[in-house]
C-alpha positions as CSV (number, residue, x, y, z in Angstrom):
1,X,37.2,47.3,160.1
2,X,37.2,48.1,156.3
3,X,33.8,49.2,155.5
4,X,31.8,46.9,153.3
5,X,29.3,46.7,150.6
6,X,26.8,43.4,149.7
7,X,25.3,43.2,146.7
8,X,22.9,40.6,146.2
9,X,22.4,40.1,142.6
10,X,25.4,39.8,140.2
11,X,23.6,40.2,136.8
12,X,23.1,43.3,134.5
13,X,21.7,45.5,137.5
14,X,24.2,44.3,139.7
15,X,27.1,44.9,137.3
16,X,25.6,48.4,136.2
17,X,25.6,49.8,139.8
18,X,29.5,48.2,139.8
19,X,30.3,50.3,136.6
20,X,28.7,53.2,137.9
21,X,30.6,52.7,141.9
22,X,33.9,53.0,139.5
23,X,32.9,55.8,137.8
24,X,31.5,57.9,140.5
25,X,35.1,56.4,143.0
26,X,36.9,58.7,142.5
27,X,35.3,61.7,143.7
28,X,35.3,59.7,147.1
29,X,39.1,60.0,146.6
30,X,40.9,57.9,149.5
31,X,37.6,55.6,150.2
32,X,39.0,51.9,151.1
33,X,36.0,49.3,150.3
34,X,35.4,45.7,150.5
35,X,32.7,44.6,147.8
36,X,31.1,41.4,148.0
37,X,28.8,39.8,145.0
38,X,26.0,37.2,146.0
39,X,24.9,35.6,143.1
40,X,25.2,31.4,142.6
41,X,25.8,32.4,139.0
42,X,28.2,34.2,137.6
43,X,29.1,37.6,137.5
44,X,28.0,40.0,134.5
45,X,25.4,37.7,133.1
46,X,24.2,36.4,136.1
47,X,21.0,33.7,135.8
48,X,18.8,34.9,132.6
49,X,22.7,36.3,130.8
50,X,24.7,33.3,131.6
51,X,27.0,31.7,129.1
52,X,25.9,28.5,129.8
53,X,22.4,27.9,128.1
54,X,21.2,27.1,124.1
55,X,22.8,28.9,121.8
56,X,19.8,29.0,119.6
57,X,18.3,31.3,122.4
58,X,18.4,35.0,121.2
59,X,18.6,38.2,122.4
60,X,15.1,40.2,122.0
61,X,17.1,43.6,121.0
62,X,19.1,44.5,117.6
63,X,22.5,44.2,119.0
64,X,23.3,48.1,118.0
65,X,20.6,49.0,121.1
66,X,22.0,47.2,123.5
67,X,24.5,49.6,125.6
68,X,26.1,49.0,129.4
69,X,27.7,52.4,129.1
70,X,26.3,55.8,129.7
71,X,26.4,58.9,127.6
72,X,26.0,62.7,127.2
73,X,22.0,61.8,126.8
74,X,21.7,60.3,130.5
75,X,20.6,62.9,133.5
76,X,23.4,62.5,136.0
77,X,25.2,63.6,138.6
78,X,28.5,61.8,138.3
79,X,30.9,61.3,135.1
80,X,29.8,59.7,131.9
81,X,32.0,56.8,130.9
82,X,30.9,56.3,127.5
83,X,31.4,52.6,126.2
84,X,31.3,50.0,123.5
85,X,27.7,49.0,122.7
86,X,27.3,45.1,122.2
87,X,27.8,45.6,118.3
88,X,31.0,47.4,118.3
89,X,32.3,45.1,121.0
90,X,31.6,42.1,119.0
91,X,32.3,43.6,115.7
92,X,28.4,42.5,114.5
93,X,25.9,44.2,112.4
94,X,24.1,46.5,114.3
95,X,21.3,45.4,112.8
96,X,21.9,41.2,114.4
97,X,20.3,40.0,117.1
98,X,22.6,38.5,119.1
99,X,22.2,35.1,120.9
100,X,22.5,35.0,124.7
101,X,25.7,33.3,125.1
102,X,27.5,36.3,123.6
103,X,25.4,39.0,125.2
104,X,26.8,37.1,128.6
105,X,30.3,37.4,127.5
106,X,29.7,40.9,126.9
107,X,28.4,41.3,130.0
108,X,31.5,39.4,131.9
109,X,33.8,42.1,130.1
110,X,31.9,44.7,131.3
111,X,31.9,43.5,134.4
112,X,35.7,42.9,134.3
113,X,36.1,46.5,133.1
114,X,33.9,47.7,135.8
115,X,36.5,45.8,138.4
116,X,39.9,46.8,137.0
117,X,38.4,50.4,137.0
118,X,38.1,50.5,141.0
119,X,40.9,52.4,142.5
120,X,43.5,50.7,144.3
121,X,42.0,50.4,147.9
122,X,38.5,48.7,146.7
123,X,37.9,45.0,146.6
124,X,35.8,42.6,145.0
125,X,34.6,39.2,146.1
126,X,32.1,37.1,144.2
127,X,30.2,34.7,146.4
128,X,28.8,31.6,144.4
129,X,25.8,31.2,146.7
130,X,22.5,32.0,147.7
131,X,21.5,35.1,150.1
132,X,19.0,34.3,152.7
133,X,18.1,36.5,155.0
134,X,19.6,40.2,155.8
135,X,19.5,41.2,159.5
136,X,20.8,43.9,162.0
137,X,20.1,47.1,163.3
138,X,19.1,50.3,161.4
139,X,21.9,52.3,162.3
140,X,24.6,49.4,162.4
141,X,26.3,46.7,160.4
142,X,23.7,44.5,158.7
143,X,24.7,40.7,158.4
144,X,23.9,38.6,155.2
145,X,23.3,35.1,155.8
146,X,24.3,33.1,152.9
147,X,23.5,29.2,152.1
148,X,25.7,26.8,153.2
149,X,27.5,29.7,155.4
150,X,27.5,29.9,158.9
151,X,28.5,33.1,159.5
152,X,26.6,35.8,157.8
153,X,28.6,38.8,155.6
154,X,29.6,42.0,157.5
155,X,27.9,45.2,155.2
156,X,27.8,48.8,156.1
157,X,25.1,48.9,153.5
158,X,23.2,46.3,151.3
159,X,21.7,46.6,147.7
160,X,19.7,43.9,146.6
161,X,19.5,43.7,142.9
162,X,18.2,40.1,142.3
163,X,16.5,40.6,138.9
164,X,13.9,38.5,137.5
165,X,12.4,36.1,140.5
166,X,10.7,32.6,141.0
167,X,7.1,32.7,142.4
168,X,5.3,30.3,144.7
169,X,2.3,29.4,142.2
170,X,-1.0,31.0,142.3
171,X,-4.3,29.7,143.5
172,X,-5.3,28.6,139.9
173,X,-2.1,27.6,139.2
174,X,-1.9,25.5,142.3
175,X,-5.4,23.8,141.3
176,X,-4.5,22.9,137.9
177,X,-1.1,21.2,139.0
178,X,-3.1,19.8,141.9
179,X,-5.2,18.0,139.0
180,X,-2.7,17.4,136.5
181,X,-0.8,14.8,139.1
182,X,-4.1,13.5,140.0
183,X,-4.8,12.9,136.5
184,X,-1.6,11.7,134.9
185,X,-1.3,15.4,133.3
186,X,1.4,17.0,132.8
187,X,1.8,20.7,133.3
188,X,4.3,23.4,133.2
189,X,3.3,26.1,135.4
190,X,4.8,30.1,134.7
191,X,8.9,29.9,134.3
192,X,11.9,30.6,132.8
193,X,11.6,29.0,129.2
194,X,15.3,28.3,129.6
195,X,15.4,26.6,132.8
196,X,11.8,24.5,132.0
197,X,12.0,20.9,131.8
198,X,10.6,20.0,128.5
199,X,11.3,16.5,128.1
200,X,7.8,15.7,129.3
201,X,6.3,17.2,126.5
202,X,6.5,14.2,123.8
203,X,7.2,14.1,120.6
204,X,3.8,14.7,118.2
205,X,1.9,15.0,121.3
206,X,-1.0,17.9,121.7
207,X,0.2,20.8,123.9
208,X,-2.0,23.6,124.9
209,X,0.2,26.5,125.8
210,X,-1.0,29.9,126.9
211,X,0.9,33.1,126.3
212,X,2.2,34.5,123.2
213,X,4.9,36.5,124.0
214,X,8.8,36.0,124.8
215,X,8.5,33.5,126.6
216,X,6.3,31.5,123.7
217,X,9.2,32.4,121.5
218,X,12.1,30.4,123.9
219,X,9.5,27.4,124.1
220,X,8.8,27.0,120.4
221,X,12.7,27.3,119.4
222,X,13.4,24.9,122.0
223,X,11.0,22.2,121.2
224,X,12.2,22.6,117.3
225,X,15.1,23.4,116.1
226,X,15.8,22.1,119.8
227,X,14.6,18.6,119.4
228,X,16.9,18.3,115.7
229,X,13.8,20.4,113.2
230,X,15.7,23.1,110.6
231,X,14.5,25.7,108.2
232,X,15.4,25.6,104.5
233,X,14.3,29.1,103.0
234,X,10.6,29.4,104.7
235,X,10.1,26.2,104.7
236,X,10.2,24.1,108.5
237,X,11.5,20.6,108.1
238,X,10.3,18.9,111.2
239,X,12.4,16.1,112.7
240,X,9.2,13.8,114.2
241,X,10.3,14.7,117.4
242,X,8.2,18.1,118.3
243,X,4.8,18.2,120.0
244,X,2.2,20.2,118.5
245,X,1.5,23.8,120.2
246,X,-1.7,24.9,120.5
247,X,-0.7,28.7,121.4
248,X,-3.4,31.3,122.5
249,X,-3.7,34.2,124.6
250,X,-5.6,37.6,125.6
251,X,-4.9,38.9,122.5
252,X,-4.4,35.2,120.6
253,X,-1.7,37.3,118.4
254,X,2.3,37.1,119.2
255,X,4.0,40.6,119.9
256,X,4.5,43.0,117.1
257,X,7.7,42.2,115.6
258,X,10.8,44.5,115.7
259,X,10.6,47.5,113.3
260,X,13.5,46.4,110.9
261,X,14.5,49.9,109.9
262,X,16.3,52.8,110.4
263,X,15.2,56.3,111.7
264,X,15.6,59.0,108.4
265,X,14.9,63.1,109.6
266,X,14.0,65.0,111.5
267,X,13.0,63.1,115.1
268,X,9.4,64.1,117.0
269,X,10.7,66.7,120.2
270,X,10.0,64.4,123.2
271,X,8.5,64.9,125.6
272,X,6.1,66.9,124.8
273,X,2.5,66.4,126.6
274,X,4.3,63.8,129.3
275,X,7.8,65.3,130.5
276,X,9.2,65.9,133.7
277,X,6.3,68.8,134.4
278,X,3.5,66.7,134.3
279,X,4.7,63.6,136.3
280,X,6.0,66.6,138.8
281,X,2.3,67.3,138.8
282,X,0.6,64.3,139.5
283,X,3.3,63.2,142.1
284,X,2.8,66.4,144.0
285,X,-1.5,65.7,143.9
286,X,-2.4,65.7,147.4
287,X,-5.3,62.9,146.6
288,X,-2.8,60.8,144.2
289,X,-3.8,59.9,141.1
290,X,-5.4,57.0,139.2
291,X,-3.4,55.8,136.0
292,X,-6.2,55.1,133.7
293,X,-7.7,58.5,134.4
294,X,-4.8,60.7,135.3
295,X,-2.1,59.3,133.3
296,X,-3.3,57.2,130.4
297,X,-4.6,60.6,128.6
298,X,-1.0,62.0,128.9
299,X,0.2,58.8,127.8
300,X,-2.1,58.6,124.9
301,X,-1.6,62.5,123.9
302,X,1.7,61.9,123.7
303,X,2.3,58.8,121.1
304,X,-0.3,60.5,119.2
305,X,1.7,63.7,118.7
306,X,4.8,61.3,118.0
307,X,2.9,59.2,114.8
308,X,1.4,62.3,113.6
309,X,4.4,64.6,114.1
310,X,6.1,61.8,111.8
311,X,3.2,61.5,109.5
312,X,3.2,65.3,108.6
313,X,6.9,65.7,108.4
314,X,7.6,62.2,106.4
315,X,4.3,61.2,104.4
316,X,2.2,64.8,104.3
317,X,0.5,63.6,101.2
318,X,-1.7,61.6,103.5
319,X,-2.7,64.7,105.3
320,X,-5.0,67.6,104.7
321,X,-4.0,70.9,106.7
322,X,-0.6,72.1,107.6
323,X,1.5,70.9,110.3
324,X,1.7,74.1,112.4
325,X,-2.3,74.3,112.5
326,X,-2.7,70.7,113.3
327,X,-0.2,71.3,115.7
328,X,-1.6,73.9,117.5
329,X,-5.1,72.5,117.5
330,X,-3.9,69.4,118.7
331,X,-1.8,70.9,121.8
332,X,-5.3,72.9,122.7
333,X,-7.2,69.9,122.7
334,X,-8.4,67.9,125.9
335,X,-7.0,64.1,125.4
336,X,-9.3,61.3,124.6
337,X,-12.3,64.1,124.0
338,X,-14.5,64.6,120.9
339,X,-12.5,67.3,120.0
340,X,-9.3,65.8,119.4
341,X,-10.8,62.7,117.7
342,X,-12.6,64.8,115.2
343,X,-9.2,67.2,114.7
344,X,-7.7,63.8,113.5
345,X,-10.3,62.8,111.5
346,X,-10.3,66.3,109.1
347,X,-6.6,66.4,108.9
348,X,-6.0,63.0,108.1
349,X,-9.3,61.4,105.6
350,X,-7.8,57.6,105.4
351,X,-8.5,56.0,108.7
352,X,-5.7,53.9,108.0
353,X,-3.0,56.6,108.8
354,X,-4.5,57.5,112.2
355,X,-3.0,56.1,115.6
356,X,-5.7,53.8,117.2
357,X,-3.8,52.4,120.6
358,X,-7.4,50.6,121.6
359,X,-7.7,48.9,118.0
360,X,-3.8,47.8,118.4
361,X,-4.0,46.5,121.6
362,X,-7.7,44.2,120.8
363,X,-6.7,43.3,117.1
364,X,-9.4,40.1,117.1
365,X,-11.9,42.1,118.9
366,X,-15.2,41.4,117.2
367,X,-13.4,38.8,114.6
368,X,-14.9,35.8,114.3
369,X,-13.9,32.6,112.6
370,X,-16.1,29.4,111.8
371,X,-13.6,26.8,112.3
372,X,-10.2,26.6,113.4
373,X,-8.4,26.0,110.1
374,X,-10.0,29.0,109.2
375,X,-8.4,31.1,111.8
376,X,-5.4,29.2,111.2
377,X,-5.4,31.0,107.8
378,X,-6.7,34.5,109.2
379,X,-3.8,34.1,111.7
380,X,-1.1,33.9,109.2
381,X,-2.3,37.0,107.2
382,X,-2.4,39.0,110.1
383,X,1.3,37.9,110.7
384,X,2.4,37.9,107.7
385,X,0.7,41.5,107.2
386,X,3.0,42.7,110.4
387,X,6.4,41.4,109.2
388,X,5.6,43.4,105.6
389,X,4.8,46.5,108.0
390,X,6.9,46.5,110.3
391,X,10.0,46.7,107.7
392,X,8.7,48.9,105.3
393,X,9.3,52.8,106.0
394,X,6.6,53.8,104.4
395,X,4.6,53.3,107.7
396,X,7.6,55.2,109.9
397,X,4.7,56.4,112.2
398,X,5.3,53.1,113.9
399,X,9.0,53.8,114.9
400,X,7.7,57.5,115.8
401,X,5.3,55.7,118.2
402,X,8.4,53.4,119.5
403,X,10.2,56.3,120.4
404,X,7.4,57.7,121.9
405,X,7.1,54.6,123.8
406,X,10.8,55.0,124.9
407,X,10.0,58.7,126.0
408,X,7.2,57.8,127.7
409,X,8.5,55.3,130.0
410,X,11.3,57.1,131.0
411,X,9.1,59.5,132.4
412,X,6.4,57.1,134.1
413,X,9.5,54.9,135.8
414,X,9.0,57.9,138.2
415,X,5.8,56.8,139.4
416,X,6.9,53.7,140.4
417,X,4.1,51.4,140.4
418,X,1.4,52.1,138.2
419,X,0.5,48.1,137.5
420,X,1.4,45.2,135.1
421,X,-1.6,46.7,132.1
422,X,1.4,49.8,131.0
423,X,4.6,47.3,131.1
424,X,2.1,44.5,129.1
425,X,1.1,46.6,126.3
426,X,4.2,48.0,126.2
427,X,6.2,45.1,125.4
428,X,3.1,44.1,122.8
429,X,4.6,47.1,121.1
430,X,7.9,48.2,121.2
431,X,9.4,44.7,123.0
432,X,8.0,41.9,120.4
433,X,10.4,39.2,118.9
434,X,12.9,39.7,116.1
435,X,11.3,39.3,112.6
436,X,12.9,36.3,111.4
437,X,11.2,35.1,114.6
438,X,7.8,35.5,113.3
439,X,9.2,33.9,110.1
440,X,9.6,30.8,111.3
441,X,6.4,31.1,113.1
442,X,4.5,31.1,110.2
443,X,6.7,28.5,108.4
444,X,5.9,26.1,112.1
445,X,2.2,27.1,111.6
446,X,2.0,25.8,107.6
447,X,3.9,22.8,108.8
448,X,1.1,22.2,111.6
449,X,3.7,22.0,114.8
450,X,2.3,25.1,115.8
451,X,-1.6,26.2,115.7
452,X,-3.3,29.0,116.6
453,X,-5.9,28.6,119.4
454,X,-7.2,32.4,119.3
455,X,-7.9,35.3,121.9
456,X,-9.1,35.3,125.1
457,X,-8.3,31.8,125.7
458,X,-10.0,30.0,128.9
459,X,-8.5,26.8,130.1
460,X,-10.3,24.5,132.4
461,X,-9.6,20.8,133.8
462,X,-12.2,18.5,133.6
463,X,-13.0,14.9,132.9
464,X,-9.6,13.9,133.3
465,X,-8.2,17.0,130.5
466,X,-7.4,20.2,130.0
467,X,-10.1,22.0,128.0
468,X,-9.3,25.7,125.6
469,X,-11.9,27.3,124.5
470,X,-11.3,31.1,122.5
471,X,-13.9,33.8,121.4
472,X,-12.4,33.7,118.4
473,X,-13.8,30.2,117.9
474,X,-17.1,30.5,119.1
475,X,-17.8,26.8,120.1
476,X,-14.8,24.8,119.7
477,X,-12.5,23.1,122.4
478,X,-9.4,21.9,122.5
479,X,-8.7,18.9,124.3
480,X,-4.9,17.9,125.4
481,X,-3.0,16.3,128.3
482,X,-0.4,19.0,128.4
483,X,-0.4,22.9,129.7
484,X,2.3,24.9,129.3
485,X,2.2,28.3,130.6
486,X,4.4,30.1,128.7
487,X,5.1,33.5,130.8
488,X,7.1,34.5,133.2
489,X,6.3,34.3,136.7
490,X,4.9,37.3,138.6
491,X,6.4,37.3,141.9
492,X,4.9,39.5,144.7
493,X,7.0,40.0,148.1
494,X,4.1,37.4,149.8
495,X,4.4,35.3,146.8
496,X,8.3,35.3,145.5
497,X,10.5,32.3,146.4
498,X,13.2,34.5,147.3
499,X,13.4,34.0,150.9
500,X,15.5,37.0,151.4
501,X,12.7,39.7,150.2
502,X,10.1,37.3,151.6
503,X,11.2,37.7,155.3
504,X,12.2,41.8,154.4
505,X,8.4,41.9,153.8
506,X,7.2,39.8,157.1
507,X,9.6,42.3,159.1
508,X,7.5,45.3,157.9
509,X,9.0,46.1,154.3
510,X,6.1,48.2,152.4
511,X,4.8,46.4,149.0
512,X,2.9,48.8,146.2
513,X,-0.6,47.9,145.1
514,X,1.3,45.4,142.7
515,X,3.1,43.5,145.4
516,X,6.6,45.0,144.5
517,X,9.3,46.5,146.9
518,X,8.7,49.6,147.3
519,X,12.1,51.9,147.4
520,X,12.7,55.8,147.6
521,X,12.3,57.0,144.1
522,X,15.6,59.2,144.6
523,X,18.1,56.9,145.1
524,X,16.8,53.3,146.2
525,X,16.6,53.2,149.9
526,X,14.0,50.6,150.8
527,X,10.1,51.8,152.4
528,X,9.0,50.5,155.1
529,X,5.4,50.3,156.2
530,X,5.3,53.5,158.7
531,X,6.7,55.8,155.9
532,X,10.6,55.8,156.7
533,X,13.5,54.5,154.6
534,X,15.6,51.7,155.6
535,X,19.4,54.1,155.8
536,X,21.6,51.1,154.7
537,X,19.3,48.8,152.4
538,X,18.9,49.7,148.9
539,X,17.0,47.8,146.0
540,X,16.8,48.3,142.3
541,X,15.5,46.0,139.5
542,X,12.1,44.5,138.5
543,X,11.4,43.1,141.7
544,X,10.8,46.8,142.9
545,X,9.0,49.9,142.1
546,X,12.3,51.2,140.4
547,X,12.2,49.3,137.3
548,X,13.6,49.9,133.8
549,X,12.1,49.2,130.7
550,X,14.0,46.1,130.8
551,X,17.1,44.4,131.5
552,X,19.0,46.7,129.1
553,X,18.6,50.2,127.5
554,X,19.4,52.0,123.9
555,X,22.1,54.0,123.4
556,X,21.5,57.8,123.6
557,X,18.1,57.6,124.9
558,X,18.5,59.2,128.5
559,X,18.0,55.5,130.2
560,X,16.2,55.3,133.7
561,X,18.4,52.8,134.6
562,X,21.4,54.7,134.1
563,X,20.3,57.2,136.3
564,X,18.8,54.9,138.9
565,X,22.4,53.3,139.2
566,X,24.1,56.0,139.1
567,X,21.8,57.8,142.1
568,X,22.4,54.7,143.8
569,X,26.0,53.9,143.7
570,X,26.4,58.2,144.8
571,X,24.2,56.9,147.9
572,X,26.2,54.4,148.8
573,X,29.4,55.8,148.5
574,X,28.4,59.2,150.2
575,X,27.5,57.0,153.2
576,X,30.3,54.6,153.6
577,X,32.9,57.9,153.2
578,X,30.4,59.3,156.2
579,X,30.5,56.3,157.7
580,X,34.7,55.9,157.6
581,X,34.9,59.5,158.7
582,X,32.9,58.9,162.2
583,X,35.1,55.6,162.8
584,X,38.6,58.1,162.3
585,X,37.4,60.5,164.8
């Protein structure tokens, strides 16, 4: 029999380990494969990428930094296929943000590309349909068992590469749906914006929604210019038919919008205090390590020396010593201690040009606001304040910190899971939405469809409501028949509606602290719980302790991805050659 590859998962992860199986082929010169793609949506985009959702639904990224295609920047060991990035294959602006229709037809050429690129005895087969369950023995031919199939796919080796996944809901989750049919409520538990049923949510109706981030973004486009609303200049023109969003969160701010532009100089040398060295260091403790003590220094060392390394190259008139004595001082210098905090403080007097990742991350600590059309007001300077920063080069720190915050993550990926706090905080920085997205934010907030509920908003249900009540507000509740949680869902293996990992994880498939699949760092193999790694399953993506910094990655920037992919699709082809050689003897 031919041998045969599954891979579960046919969006960007699954078509990035394709590219990289036909870039690394022919090295494996002779190899005859079978390929078969599980995914009930189509290949390339897959379920978040496919073609077939709103076309007012953006991408989050600049469509110059969105790449499928490795280059002389990545770590690998087999070829680099350089490639078109999504603005030079769609002749756009790099500067555009694309909407997610056309990033899916990107991704269907690439996957096309990928498949013509196979050599001549290597198939492909997509499977519209759900996997289900994965079975056999460790050293033979698993079977995938596929919905609506009775007889299960024959694989030498299996990669699961599912991508984002449904959760069963959470005990509080659980209780306030329990009371919202009870009631006559309505509420929309953690989802994909895009797949949500919003028709519940009624025209000039209150809504209380937690969550400002992404996700927030999808459900306010959708319930506007969704429901027939248009903008003329800053101005929202409202077409009767939107609720009103009562938005609030742990932070009670939206994401910091995308810097809006371009690097100029000379670039901060990263990594500097977090490279390959140090994360060498604390994998190879004998005790582990603990992330807020062992890591977070590292982490906050090293943005620092990326703002100020910017600062004192591009704006040294707002600094008092040289550069190569700060410098030195400042690579002496404990993290986090006295010492470097009052180094800061004599080299750079104004306060405001320092780097202060606590203050960024709590920006309404301590605020205070008597009434809520008050903080409606506060809310919009702070926004408004953002945008204005956020495009103005004068404060190029903040893209120094970004690429720190690129830097950075490619290093920590090797950790594997190090908890949800990092990946939060680092989407509030270097992931928020487009700026003309906070635009209309503000235009929705003077036009009342959207109002800001503040931070560290508490929800209860009670006396036949929901009930938000914000620190921010000190006193005041809002009252509405609608809850919307507007994140994604956080699926753990106990937790995730995929019955596939669900039943890997029953069988004795090991889940980090964080409820992810846990996989061999080196090229993907899955863990199980006595230490050993499963020799023909493999998993990559968010659902596993081998995650990007999200689904897609800037050009040049050495992506984790790429060399995750890359290690992977080198594993599975140096074990079906293996494999093909023992069945010829």
């Amino acid at each position: 029999m031919r041998p045969s590859l599954v891979i579960v998962g046919a969006g960007p992860r699954g078509t990035g380990i394709l590219e990289r199986i036909a870039a690394n082929a022919p090295e494996y010169a002779g190899l005859e494969l079978d390929i078969h793609l599980v995914d009930p949506f189509p290949p390339g985009g897959g379920r978040v990428w496919r073609q077939a959702q709103s076309p007012l639904l953006w991408m989050n990224s600049q469509s110059q930094d969105v790449t499928m295609f490795t280059d002389d920047t990545v770590e690998l060991d087999g070829p680099v296929l350089p490639g078109p990035a999504l603005h030079e294959w769609a002749d756009l602006d790099g500067r555009a943000f694309a909407d997610r229709q056309l990033q899916g037809a990107y991704l269907r050429w690439v996957y096309e590309q990928s498949v013509a690129a196979l050599p001549p005895g290597v198939t492909v087969r997509h499977h519209p349909r759900r996997a289900l369950r994965v079975s056999g023995p460790r050293e033979g031919r698993q079977q995938v068992w596929l919905d609506g199939d009775a007889r299960p796919l024959l694989a030498d080796t299996v990669i699961l590469a599912q991508g984002h996944l449904d959760a069963e809901l959470d005990e509080e989750q659980r209780e306030l749906s329990a009371y919202a049919r009870e009631h006559g409520l309505v509420h929309l538990p953690p989802d994909f914006t895009a797949d949500s049923d919003l028709s519940a949510l009624a025209p000039g109706e209150d809504v209380l929604v937690r969550g400002f981030g992404l996700a927030f973004v999808d459900l306010m486009v959708l319930l506007t210019e969704g429901r027939g609303g248009r903008y003329e200049g800053d101005t929202y023109i409202p077409s009767g038919r939107e609720p009103v969003l009562y938005v609030g969160s742990r932070r009670g701010i939206p994401y910091h919008s995308k810097i809006g532009y371009d690097w100029t100089g000379e670039r901060p040398p990263l990594p500097r205090f977090l490279g390959p060295a140090e994360i060498d260091e604390l994998l190879a403790r004998p005790d582990g390590y603990d992330f807020r003590r062992d890591v977070w220094p590292l982490i906050d060392k090293e943005l620092g020396f990326a703002h100020y390394h910017r600062l004192f190259t591009a704006h040294p008139g707002r600094t008092a010593v040289a550069w190569a004595d700060f410098e030195e001082k400042y690579a002496a210098a404990e993290p986090l201690s006295a010492e470097l905090q009052a180094l800061v403080a004599s080299a750079v007097p104004d306060p405001a040009h320092r780097l202060d990742l606590t203050a960024l991350d709590h920006p309404l600590d301590g605020v205070r606001h008597t009434s809520y059309e008050e903080l409606q007001e506060g809310l919009r300077g702070y926004i408004t304040a953002d945008l204005e920063r956020r495009h103005d080069p004068a404060h190029s720190p903040d893209l120094a910190v970004f690429l720190g915050l690129l830097s950075v993550y490619g290093q920590v990926v090797r950790l594997g899971d190090i908890g949800s706090w990092w990946h939060g905080f680092f989407s509030y920085l270097a992931s928020g939405p487009p700026g003309p997205r906070l635009r209309q934010l503000l235009a929705l907030s003077r036009a009342g469809v959207v109002k800001f509920a503040g931070a560290d908003m508490r929800v209860t249900a009670e006396d036949g409501v929901f009930r938000a009540t914000s620190a921010t507000v000190p006193g005041s509740v809002i009252e509405a028949r609608v809850l919307v949680e507007a994140r994604l869902p956080h699926p753990t293996l106990a937790r995730t509606r995929d019955q596939l990992l669900r039943e890997l994880y029953e069988e004795g498939a090991r889940a980090t602290p964080a409820g992810l699949l846990a996989v061999d760092p080196e090229d993907g193999r899955i863990l199980h719980r006595d230490g050993t790694a499963h020799p023909r399953r493999f998993a990559l993506g968010p659902h596993t302790n081998a995650r990007g910094a999200g689904a897609f990655t800037r050009p040049r920037t050495n992506s984790p991805s790429f060399r995750q992919n890359d290690a992977t699709a080198r594993a599975v082809l140096a074990l079906l050659r293996d494999l093909s050689c023992r069945a010829a003897a």
